[in-house]
N, C-alpha and C positions, 0 to 999 in steps of 0.2 A: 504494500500500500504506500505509495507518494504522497498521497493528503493527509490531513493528521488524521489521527486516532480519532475512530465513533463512538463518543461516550457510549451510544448504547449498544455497540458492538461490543463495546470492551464490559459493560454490565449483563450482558446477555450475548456472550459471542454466537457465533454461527458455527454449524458444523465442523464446516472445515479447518474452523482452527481449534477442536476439541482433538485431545490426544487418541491415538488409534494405536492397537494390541499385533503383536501376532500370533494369529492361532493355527495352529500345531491341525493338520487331519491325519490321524496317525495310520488309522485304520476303518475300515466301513463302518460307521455309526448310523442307526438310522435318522432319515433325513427329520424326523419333527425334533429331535432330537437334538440336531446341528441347529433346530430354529430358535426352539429352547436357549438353547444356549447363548444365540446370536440379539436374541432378547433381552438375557440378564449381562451380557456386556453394553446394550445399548441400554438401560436402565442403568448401568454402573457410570456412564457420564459420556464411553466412548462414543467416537461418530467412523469408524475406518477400522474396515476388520482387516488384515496382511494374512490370507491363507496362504500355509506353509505346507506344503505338499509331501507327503511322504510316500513311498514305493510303494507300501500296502496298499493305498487307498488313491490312486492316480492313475491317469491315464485310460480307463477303460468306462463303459454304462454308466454304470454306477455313480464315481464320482461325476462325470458329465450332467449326470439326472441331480445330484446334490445340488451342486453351483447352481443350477437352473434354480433350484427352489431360493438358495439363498441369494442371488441375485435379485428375484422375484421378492423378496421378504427384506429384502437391503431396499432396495427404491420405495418399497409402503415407508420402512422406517425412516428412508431419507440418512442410510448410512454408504460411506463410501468404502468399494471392495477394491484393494490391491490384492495379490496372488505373487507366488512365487516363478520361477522360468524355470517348471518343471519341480521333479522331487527331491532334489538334490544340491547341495553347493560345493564344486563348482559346478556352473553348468554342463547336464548331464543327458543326457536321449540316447535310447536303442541303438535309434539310428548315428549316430555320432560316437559313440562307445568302443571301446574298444578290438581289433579286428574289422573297423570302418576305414574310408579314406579320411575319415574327418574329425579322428581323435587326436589329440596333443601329440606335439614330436619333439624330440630333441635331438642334441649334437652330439656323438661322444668318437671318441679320438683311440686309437692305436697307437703302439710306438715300435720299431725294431730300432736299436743301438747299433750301429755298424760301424767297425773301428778300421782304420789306416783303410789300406789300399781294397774295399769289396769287392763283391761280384758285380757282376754286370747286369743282372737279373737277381732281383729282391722279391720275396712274396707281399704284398697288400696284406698287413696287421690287420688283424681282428679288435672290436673292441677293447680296453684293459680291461672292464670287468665283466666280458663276455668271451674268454680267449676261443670258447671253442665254437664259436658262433651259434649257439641255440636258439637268439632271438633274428628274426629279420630284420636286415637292417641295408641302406642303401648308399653306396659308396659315393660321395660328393666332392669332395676331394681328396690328394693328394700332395703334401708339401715334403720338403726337408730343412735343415738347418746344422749346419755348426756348433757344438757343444764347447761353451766357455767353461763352464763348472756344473758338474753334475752333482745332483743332490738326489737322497733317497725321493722313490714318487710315491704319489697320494697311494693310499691302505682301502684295500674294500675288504670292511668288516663283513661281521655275518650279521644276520635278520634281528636286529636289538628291539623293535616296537613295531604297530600295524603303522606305523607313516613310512616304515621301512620299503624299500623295492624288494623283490626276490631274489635281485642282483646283487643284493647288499647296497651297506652304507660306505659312502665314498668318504674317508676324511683328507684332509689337504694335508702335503709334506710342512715338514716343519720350514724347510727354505725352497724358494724356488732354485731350479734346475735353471742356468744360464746357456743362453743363446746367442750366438755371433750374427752380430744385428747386419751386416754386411753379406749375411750368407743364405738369407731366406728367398728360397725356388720353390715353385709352383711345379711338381711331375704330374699335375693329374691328365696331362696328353701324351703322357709316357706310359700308361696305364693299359693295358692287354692281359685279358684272362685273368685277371687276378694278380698280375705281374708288372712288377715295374722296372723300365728300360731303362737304368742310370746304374752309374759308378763313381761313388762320393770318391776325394783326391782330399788328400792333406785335413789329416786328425779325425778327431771322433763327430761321427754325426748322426743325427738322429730322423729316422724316415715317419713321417707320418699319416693317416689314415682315418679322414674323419666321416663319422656312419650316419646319414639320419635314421629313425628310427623310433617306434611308437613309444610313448611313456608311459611306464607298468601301472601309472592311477588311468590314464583308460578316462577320459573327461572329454568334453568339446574344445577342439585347439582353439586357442584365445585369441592366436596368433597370423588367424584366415578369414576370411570374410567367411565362403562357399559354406564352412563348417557351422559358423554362427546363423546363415540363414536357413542352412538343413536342420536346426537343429527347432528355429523358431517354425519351422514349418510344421516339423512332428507336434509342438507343443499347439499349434493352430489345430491342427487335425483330431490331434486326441485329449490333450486337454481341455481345452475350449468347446470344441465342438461347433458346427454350422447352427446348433441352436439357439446358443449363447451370445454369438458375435454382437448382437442389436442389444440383447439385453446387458452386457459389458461394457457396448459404444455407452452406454445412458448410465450406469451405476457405476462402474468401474474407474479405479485412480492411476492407479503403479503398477508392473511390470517388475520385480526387483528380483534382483539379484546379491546371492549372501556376500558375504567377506570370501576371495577367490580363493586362497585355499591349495593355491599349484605344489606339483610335485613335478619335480624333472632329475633324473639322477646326476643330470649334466647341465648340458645350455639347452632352454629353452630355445624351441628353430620353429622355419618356416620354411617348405619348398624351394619359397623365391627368395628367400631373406638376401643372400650374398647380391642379389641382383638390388634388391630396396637396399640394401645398405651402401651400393656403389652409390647410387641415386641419389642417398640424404647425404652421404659424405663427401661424396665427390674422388674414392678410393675404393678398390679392390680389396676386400679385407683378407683372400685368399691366401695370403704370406703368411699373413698376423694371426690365424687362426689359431695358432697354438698357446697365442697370449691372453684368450678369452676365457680360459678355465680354470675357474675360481669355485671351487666345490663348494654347493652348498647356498651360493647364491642363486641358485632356480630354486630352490625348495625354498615353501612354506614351516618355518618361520624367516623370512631373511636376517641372516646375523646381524650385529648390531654394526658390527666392523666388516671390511669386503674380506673374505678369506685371505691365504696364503696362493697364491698361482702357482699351478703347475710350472709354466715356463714365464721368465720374462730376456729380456735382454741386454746385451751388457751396455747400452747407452752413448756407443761411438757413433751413431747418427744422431739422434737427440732423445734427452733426458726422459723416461718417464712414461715413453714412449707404449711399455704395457699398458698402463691407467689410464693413457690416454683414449686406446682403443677400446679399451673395456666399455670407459663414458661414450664411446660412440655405438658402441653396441648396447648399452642399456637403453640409450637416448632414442633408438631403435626401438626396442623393443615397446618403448612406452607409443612412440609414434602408432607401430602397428595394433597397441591393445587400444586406443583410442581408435583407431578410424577403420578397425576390422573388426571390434566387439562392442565397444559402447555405444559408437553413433551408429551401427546399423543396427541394434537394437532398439535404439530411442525411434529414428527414424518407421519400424516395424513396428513400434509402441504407440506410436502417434496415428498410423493408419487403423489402429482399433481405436482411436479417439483414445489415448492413456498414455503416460511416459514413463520411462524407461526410470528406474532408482537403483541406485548399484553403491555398494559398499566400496569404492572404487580403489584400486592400486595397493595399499596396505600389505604389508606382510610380503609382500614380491622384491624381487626388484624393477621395479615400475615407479615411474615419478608420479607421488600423489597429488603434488597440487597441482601440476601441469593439469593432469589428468582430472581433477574438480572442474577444475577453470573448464575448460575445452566442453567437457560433458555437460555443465550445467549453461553453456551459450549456446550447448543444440538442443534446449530445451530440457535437459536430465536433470534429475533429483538426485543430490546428495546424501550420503546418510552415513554416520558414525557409530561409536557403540561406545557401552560403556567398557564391558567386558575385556577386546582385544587391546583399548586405550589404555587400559589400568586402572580403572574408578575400583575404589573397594568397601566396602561397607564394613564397618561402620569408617562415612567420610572423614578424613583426616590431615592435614598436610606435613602430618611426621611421617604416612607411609611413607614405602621405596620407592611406588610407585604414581604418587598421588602427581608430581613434578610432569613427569613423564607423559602421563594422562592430559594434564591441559595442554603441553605441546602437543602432544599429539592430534587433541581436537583442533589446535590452532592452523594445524596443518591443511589438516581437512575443510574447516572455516573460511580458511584463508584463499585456497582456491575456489571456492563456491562464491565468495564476495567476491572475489575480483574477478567472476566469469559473470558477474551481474545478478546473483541466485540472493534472494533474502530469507526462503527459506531453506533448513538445515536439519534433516531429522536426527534421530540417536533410539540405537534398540537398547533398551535403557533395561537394568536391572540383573542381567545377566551375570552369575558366580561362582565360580568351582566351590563347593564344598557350604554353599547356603543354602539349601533347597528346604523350602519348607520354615525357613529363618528370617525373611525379607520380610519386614515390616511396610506399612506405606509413609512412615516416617524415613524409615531408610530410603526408601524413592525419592520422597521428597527434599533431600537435602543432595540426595547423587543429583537431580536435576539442576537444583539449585547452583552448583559446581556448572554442570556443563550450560548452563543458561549464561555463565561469566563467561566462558570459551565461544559463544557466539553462537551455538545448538539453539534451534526454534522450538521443536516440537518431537515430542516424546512416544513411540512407539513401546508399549509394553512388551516384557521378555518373560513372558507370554502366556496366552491358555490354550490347554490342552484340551482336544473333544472329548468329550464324555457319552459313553453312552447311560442309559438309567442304569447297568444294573454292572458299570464299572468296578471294579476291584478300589475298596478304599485307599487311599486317602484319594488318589487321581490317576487317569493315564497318563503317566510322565512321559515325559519326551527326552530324557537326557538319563534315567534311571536313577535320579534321588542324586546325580554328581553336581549338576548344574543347576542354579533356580531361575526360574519357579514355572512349575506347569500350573497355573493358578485355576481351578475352577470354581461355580459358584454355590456349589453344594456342599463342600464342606472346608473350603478355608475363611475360619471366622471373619477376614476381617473385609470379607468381600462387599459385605453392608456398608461400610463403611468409604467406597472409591469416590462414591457423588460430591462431596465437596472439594476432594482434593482434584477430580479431573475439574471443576469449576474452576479451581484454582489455576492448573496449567495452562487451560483454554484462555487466562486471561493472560497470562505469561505470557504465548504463544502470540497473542495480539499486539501487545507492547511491540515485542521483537521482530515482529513482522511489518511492524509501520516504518513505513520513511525509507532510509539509506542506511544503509551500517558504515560506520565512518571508526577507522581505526591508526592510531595516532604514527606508531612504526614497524616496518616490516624488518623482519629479519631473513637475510638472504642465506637457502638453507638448499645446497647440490646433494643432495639423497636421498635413501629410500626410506620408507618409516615403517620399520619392524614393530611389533605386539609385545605386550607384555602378559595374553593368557598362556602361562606357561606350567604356572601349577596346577595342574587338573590330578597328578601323583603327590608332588611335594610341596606343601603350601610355600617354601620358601624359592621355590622356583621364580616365580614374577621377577623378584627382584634385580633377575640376573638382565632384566632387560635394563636399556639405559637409564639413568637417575634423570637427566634431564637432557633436550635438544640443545640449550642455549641457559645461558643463566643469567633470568630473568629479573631477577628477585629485585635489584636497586631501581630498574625501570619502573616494575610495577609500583613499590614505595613510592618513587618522586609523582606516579599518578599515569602514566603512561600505558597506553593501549597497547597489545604486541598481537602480530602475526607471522605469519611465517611467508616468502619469497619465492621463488626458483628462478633459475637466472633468465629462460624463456621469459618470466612473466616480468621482470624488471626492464626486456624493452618492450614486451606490451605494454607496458601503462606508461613507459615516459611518455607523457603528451606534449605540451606545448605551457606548462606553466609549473612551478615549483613542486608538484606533487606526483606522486604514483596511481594509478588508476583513478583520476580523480569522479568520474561519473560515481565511484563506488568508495571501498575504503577509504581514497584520500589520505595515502600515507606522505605522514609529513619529514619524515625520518627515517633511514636506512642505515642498518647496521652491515657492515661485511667483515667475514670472520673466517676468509680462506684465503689460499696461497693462489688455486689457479681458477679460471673465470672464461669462459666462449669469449673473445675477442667483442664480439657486438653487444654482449655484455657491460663490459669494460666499458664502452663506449657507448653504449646508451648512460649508465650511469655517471659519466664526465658532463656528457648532454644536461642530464639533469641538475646537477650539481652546479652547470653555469648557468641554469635558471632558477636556482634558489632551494633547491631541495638539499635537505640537511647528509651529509653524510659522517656516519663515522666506522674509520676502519681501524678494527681490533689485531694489532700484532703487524707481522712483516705485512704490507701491500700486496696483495695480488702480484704477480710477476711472470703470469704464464699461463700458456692455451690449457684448458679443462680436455680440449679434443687434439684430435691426431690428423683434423682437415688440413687443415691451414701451414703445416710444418712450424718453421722457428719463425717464419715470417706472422704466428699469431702469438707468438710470446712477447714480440716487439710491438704488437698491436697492443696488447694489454697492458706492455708498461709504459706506453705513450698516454695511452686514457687514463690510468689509472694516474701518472704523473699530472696530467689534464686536471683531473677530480679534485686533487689534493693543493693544487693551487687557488682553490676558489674559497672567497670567506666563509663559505658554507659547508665546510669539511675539516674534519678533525682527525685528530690520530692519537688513540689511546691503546695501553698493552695489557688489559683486560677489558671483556663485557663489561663487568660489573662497574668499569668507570664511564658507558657511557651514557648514561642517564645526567650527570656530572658535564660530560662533553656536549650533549643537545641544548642541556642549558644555557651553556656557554654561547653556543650558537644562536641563541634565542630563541628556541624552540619552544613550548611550553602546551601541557599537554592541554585536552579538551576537559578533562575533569583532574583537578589537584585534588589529592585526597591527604594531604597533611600528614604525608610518611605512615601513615597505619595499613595494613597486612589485606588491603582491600582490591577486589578487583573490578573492571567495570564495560559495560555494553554503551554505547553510544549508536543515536538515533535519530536523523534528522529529516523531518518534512515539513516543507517550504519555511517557514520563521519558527517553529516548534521542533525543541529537544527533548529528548525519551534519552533517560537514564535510569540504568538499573545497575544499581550497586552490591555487592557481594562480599560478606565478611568470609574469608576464609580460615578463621581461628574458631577455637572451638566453647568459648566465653565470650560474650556481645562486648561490643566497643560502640565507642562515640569518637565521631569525625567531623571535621569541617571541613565540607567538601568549597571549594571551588569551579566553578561551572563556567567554560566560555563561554560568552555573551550574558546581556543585562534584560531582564524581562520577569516574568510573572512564575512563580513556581509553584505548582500543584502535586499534591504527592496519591499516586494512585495505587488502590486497595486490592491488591488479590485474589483476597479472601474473600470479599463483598461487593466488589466491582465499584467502590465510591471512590470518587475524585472528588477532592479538599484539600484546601488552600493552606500551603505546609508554610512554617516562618522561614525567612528569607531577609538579606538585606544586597543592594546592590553596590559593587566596588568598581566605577569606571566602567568597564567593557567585561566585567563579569559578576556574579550570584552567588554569594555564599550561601551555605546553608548548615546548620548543627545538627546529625542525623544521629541516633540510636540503633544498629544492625546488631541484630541477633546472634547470635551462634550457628555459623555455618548457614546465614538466612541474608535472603535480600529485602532493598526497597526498592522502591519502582517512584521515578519523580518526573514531571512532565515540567521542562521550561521553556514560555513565550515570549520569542524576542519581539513578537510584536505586538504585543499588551505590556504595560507600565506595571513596572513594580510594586510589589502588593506591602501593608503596613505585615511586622510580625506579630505573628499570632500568639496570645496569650499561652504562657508555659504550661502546662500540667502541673498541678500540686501533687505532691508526694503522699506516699499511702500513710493516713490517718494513725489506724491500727490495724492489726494484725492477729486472727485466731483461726484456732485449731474446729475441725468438726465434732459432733460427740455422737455416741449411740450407733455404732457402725454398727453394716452387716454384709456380708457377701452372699447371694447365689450365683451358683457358675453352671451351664449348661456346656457339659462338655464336648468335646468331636472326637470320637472313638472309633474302632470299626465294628464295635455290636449298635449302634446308635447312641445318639446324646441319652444323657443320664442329666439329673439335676444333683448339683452337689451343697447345701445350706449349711452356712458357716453365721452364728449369733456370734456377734463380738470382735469379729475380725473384719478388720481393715486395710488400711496400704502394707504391702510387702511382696514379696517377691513370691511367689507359687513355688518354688523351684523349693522357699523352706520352710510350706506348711505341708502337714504330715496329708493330708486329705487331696492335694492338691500338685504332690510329686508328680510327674508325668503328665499331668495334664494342660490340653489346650482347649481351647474354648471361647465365649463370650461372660465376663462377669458382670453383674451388676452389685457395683457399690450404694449400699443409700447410708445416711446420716445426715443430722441436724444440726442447723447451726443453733449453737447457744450462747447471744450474747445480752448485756445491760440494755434494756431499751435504747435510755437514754444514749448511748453509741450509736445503737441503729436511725434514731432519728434523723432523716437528711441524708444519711451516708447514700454512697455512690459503692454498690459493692463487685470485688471481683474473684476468679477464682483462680488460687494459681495453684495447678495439678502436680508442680514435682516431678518428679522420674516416672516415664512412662513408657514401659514395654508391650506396646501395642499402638492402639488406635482408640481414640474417646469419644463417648456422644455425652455432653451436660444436659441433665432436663432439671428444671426448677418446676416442684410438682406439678411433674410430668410434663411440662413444657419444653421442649428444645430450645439450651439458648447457645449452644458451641459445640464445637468438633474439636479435637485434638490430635494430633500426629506426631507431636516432640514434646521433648525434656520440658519443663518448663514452663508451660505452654499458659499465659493466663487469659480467661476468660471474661468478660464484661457479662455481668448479672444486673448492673442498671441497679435499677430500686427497687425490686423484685423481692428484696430479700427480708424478711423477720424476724424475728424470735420464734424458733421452734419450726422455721422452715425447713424441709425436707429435699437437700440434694439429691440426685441418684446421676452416680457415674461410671456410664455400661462403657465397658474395657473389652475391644477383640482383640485378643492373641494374635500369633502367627501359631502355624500347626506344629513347627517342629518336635516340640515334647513330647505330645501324641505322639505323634509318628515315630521317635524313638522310642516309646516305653513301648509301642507294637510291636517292636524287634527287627524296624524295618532300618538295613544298614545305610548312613549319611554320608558316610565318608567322610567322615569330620573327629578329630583326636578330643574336640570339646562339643560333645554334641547337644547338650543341654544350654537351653537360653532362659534371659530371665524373662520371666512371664508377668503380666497382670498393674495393676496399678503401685506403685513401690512409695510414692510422696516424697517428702509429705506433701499434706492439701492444707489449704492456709486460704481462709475467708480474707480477701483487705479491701481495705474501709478506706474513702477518702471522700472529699467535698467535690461535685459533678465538675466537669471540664468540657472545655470544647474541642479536645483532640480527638483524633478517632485512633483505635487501636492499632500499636506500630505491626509492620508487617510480620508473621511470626508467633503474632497474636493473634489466637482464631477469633471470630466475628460474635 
């Protein structure tokens, strides 16, 4: 949205910005069943179901005859159907599978060593880790080379895990084996019968033989156009169906695509690749081909570092010259996964009237922002996750991972903003070793995080179909490893989603309005590996990177960050001091490498002579990224770079962390100052109207004085209640301060108009009067078991943890609390009273005899009870669990070393009292 924000959109949004689930079809369930179900998710708050298709229940009658119904039953309820590209991630079809022309291939290489004077006739090496040729495979070329230093070569282990090949696991040598860069021949015209017609002359040389060859995961090549349409064509015919098509075009959103997921034992290839890669290079890579293999970067997870190479060479033509090639070959591979998998999928998406959403590039080696950017200008939908990012529950920023995680989204963000995309999904909730444990408090603060990283809108992780006479607790879809297969018959706190998706649907509006405008980029050449690694050893995650960039003094001085690629830094230089300005509007660019694409280099000089901020972290650039150009682009990049650093608006500092420090210096000064506190923040602007949401990342509320560019009216807008009110404000020149109170690990949401006059400030809040305890507790807890709820009555007992009342071991459930308040009249006279709940292991609804006056979902949480309250009034505070206890004490294994949670309301609960206000409740505070 370009206009400002609809108040009454944003108090009553629209479907399409209400959070949407995905549901798991494991197996054939009957269809009233599926509507059932399709029912109480759309009563839960959602508006977008993501059917996730499984092998069982695809492709044939059956499921064709479901969809029908639930598309028929989505358009009554006015909800929107996304669907998966078939059963499987990666993408997967019969027809494309393995033993097709149009499964995944890779490269892999042979070697014979042949010393002093050979034969004249050599045999054609078989793969290394196929010596004796068992699989088919198709000889493409033929080189050799000159042996400078020989080093032991890569190990193929045996079958360690199911991500294994049958071939075994390749590990890289400890050092590369060196090559005489003077001596690389091309024999593949020497090549007869199996035999090659050469006789190396002077020292050791090494013959090589490289195979294509189908890859043992057996998927849809990524890497071909022919393959990706044969594949949407199967999913036309038999998942879709001819009866659907109309009913789709009208109901129907996304087309998505999971997180890719490749496995190649070697190099990922393509038929024609050598041919595309002369084309984008401008070079024959056929010499070089022995410098491409780097074990381990095809496979799914891409290390954090690029392996150890097989071969490189010893650097008498020019420096570096492996890594150069490699970046020509990645930069490759990304080109081909864009405009042979994503755009003819979007393109195929859009002819059923629906676009294409893809978890795009992640985990490969593949450039992911490139590849946002690109996807999201042919109309595609981005989407992130919490899970491969590293979000962890319970949200923290001492995890290992938590750093890692907003880079990571930044990533993904950052190419979606600058491909023009505002919005951003995330399959949210997603956890090795939670299942059954996720609370929607814990949702609600994971979102809260990725809401500061620029994520719009929140796709559940996930529900699972049920049929009626399912095996308790759920049909899981991950076997109790991963959470959550959520369904609505016996996870307590499924009553309880209506206000919190209220909640997001208004989030989702904020973040969706105007332009996203982000203060600096950071310029970042590689790939972005995952951090879901512990699905065995919880301490696994951590082994992935700590962080991209270290951001920490940026964010402090107030500073927005994204992340770059060198493509996209001469897309956006325009014509005035910023980077993509139509979009983020980066006013700042950090660079923190050695080598750079020459037109790189030189757009960013460009920019740099028209005002754009730069600062470079450590030695300056000094050399081609690529192996196009020879030394004639090392000289390119130190003339631009030299260019860059001559201009007032360039600095040079020998850490990140000083240049927050160096921007200032420059004059730079972010869009919102947040007065050095631990905050992060989203910026949002259409036409004279700013949209800011602010985000405490510490785990104890704070207060801040934020500073706001430009001077105007500021309104602070309600989450929880959809109300927009005139928060206190004073104006300082050309900008808005304002004194905010942010929750713990919670946001505010503030709307400021530069073009309405500044408002007087609003009267403070008075502090709470006093302060009491309740009396005369009682609990009953209706449990979730698998012989059916039971009722469990507890006289006398109140807040505490279930985990250590003797009645209540193992149990999950719904409780309800009641008790009285008992205080002097003469206190209650006048008083303004509220409630504040304490530690809360679950989810809460407040009734004031039996009135509903609050929800709860966190620690803390306090409630506004108004005047409501008396002598001898009677609270009742119904408390849903999560299931996990249950489901442990049923003997069903978690996989979890602590598999017991705390359960139930724990407190304390505290009546307070204070004289009425005219503030409305800060954000964080339910309604």
């Amino acid at each position: 949205m370009t206009k400002p924000l609809d108040p009454d959109r944003f108090t009553e949004p629209h479907g399409d910005d209400r959070p949407g689930v995905r549901w798991w079809w494991q197996s054939a369930v009957p269809v009233e069943d599926l509507l059932d179900q399709l029912r109480s998710i759309v009563d839960a708050g959602f508006r977008e179901v993501e059917i996730a298709f499984s092998r069982e229940f695809w492709g044939d009658g059956a499921q064709r005859t479901a969809l029908t119904a639930v598309l028929r039953e989505s358009e009554r309820l006015g909800v929107g159907v996304a669907m998966t590209l078939g059963a499987a991630w990666p993408l997967t079809t019969p027809n494309t599978a393995t033993g097709t022309p149009f499964s995944s291939r890779e490269l892999q290489y042979g070697s014979t060593l042949l010393s002093g004077e050979g034969p004249p006739l050599v045999s054609v090496p078989a793969a290394f880790d196929d010596p004796e040729g068992k699989h088919a495979a198709t000889l493409v070329r033929v080189t050799a080379a000159r042996v400078r230093h020989r080093n032991d070569p890569p190990l193929v282990a045996g079958v360690e895990d199911e991500r294994t090949s049958p071939r075994g696991s390749i590990r890289p040598p400890a050092a590369s084996t060196v090559l005489d860069s003077t001596s690389l021949v091309d024999l593949t015209s020497e090549v007869v019968d199996g035999v090659v017609r050469w006789q190396p002359r002077g020292g050791d040389w090494v013959l090589f033989a490289f195979w294509m060859r189908e890859c043992e995961q057996g998927v849809t090549n990524f890497l071909d156009q022919t393959p990706t349409a044969a594949a949407a064509a199967y999913i036309e015919e038999h998942q879709l169906g001819p009866e659907n098509i109309e009913l789709l075009r009208r109901v129907g959103t996304d087309f998505f695509e999971d997180s890719l997921e490749l496995h190649a034992d070697s190099l990922f290839w393509a038929s024609d690749l050598i041919e595309r890669f002369t084309e984008r290079h401008g070079y024959d890579p056929t010499p070089y081909l022995p410098l491409l293999f780097a074990h381990g970067m095809s496979h799914f997870w891409v290390p954090n570092e690029e392996t150890v190479a097989d071969f490189e060479l010893d650097g008498d033509v020019v420096p570096g010259i492996g890594h150069r090639v490699r970046q020509d070959y990645y930069r490759l591979l990304t080109d081909l996964y864009i405009s042979r998998r994503l755009l003819p999928l979007q393109e195929w998406s859009t002819g059923h009237g629906l676009r294409h959403k893809a978890q795009a590039a992640y985990g490969q080696n593949l450039e992911v922002i490139r590849s946002n950017r690109e996807f999201v200008r042919a109309g595609g939908r981005a989407e992130g996750e919490s899970l491969n990012s590293g979000d962890r529950f319970p949200v923290n920023r001492t995890d290992a991972t938590w750093r890692f995680a907003l880079d990571w989204q930044r990533c993904v963000v950052g190419g979606a903003h600058q491909g023009g995309a505002v919005r951003i999904s995330t399959e949210l909730g997603a956890q090795f070793r939670a299942a059954y444990a996720v609370t929607l408090g814990d949702l609600q603060r994971m979102l809260a995080k990725e809401w500061a990283s620029g994520i719009t809108r929140p796709f559940l992780h996930g529900v699972a179909s049920q049929a009626r006479d399912a095996d308790w607790p759920t049909q899981t879809r991950f076997q109790q490893i991963v959470s959550d297969s959520w369904n609505s018959i016996h996870f307590p706190e499924w009553a309880n989603w209506r206000p919190l998706t209220d909640y997001w649907a208004r989030g989702t509006v904020v973040l969706e309005t105007g332009v996203p405008r982000t203060d600096v980029a950071i310029h970042r050449d590689g790939f972005l590996t995952i951090a879901a690694r512990g699905v065995r050893d919880p301490t696994a995650d951590a082994t992935a990177p700590a962080r991209l960039a270290d951001t920490e003094a940026l964010e402090r001085a107030g500073f927005s960050v994204q992340f770059i690629d060198p493509l996209g830094i001469v897309e956006g230089a325009g014509e005035g001091p910023v980077l993509f300005a139509n979009g983020p509007a980066y006013r700042g660019l950090v660079i923190d490498e050695r080598m750079l694409p020459p037109e790189t280099a030189e757009a960013i000089a460009d920019a740099a002579e028209r005002g754009l901020r730069v600062v470079v972290v450590g030695d300056p650039p000094s050399a081609d990224s690529g192996h196009s150009n020879g030394s004639d682009g090392d000289e390119r990049v130190r003339a631009a770079m030299a260019r860059a650093m001559s201009t007032p608006t360039a600095a040079h500092v020998q850490t990140i962390s000083d240049a927050s420090t160096a921007f200032t210096r420059l004059g730079l000064t972010p869009r919102v100052s947040t007065g050095g506190g631990a905050l992060l923040t989203q910026w949002r602007e259409a036409g004279t109207v700013r949209y800011l949401l602010v985000y405490n990342t510490l785990s104890d509320p704070v207060t801040a004085r934020l500073s706001l560019e430009g001077s105007g009216r500021v309104r602070e807008l309600y989450l929880w209640t959809g109300g927009i009110v005139p928060a206190a404000h004073a104006a300082q020149g050309d900008r808005t301060t304002l004194a905010v109170g942010i929750p713990a690990l919670g946001v505010r949401v503030f709307e400021l108009d530069t073009g309405a006059e500044p408002g007087s400030a609003a009267e403070a809040p008075r502090g709470v009067d006093a302060a009491a305890t309740l009396e005369s507790w009682r609990l009953d807890v209706i449990s979730e078991e698998p012989g059916g709820p039971r009722t469990i009555e507890l006289d006398g007992v109140g807040p505490g943890d279930w985990r250590t009342i003797d009645a209540l071991k193992g149990v999950s459930g719904t409780g309800r609390y009641r008790a009285r308040v008992v205080l002097p009249d003469e206190l209650l006279a006048g008083a303004h009273a509220k409630i504040d709940l304490g530690v809360l292991a679950g989810s809460a609804v407040v009734r004031i005899d039996g009135r509903v006056v609050g929800a709860a979902y966190l620690d803390d949480t306090v409630i506004d009870l108004g005047g409501s309250v008396a002598n001898g009034t009677e609270v009742e505070i119904e408390v849903r669990t999560a299931l996990r206890n249950a489901v442990v004490e049923s003997g069903i294994d978690v996989f979890d070393e602590d598999p017991l949670r705390p359960h139930g309301l724990l407190g304390p609960v505290r009546i307070l009292l204070q004289h009425p206000t005219s503030s409305a409740p800060q954000e964080g505070h339910a309604p």
